[in-house]
Residue frames as qw, qx, qy, qz and C-alpha x, y, z in Angstrom:
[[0.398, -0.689, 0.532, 0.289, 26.25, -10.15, -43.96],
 [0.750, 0.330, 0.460, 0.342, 25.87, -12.82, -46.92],
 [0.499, 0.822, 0.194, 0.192, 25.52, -9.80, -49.44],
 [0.092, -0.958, 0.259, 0.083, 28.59, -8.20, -48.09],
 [0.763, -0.203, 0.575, 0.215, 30.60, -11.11, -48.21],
 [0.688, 0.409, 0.574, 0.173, 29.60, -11.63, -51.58],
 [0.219, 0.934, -0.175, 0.223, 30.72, -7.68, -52.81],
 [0.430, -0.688, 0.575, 0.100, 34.14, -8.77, -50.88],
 [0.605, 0.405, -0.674, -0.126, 34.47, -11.75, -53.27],
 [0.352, -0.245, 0.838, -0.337, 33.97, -14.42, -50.85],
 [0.470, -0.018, -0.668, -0.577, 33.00, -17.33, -52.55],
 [0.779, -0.379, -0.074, -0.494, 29.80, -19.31, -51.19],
 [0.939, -0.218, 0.260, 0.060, 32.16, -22.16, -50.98],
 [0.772, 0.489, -0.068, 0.402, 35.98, -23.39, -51.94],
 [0.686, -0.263, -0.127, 0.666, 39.10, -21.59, -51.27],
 [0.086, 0.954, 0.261, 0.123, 39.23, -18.44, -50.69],
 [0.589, 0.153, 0.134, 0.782, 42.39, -15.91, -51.85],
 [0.152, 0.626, 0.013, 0.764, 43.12, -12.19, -51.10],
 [0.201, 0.152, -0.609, 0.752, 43.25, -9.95, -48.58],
 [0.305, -0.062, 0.420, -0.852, 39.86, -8.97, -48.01],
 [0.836, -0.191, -0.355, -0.372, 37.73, -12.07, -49.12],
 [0.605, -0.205, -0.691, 0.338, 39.95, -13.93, -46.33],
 [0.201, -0.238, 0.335, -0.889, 39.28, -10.35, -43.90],
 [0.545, -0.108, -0.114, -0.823, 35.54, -11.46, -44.63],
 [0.740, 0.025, -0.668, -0.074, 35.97, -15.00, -44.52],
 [0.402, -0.056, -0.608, 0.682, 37.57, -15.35, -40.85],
 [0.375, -0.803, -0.354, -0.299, 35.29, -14.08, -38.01],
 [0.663, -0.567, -0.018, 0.488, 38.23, -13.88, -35.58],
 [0.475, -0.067, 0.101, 0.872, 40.26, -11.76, -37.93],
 [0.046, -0.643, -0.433, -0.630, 37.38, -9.53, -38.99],
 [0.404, -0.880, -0.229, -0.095, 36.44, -8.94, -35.35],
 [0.740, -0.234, -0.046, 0.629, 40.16, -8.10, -34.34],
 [0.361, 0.096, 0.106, 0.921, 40.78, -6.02, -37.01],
 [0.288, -0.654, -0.614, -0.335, 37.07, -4.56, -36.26],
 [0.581, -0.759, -0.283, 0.077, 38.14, -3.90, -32.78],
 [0.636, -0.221, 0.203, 0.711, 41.51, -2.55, -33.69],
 [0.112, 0.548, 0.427, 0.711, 39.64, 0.31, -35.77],
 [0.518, -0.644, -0.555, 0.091, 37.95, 0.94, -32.86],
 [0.648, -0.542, -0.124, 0.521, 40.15, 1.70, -30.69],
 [0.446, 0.042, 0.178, 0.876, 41.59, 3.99, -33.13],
 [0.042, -0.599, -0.294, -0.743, 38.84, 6.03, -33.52],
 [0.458, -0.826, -0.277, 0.176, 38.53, 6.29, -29.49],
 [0.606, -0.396, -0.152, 0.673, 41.72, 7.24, -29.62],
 [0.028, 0.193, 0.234, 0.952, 41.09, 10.28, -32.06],
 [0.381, -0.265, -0.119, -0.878, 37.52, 11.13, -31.21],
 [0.018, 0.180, 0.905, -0.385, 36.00, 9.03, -27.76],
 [0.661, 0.204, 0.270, -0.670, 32.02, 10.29, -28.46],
 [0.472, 0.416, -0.571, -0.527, 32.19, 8.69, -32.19],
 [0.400, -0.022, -0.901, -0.164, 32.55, 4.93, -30.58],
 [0.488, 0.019, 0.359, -0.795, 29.19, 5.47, -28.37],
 [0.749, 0.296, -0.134, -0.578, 27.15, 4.34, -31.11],
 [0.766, 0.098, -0.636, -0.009, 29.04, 0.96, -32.19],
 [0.013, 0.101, -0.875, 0.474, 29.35, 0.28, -28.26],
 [0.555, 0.021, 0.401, -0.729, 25.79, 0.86, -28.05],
 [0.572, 0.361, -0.613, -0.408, 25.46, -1.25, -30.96],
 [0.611, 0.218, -0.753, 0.111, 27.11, -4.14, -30.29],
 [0.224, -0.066, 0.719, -0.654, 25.51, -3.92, -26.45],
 [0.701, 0.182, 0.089, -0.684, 21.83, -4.09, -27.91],
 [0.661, 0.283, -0.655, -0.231, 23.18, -7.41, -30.37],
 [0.267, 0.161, -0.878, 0.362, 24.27, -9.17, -26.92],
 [0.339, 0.080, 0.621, -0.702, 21.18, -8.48, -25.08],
 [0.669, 0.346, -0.123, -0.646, 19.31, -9.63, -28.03],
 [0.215, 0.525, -0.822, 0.057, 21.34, -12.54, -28.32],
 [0.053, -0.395, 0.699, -0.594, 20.45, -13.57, -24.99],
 [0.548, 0.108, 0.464, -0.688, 17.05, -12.99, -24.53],
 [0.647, 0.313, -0.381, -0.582, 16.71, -15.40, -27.63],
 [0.034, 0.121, -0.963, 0.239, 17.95, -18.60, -26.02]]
C-alpha cells in the first residue's frame, strides 16, 4: 500500500493537500468511499462484487488466525 500511497502523492510525513493524497491518507475515508463504489457496482452488476467480498473475507480470516 506504501507504493500506492506514494504514486497518490502522499508524503511519508508532513501535511498532506489534495483530494486524493488526503483519499489515501485517511483510512476511514478511503474505506467509505471504497465501500460506496461497491455498492455501486452491486447495484449495476451483483456477480462483479463476489470477488472483492471474497477478498476482503479471506483478509479477515487471515487477520484472525494471526493473533
Amino acid at each position: 500500500m506504501s507504493r500506492i500511497r506514494k504514486v497518490a502523492g502522499v508524503p511519508a510525513y508532513g501535511e498532506v493537500s489534495g483530494f486524493l493524497p488526503t483519499l489515501f491518507s485517511c483510512v476511514f475515508c478511503m474505506s467509505f468511499w471504497t465501500a460506496l463504489a461497491a455498492w455501486g457496482l452491486y447495484e449495476f452488476e451483483p456477480r462483479a462484487v463476489v470477488p472483492l467480498a471474497a477478498w476482503g473475507f479471506a483478509g479477515a480470516v487471515e487477520r484472525f488466525f494471526r493473533r
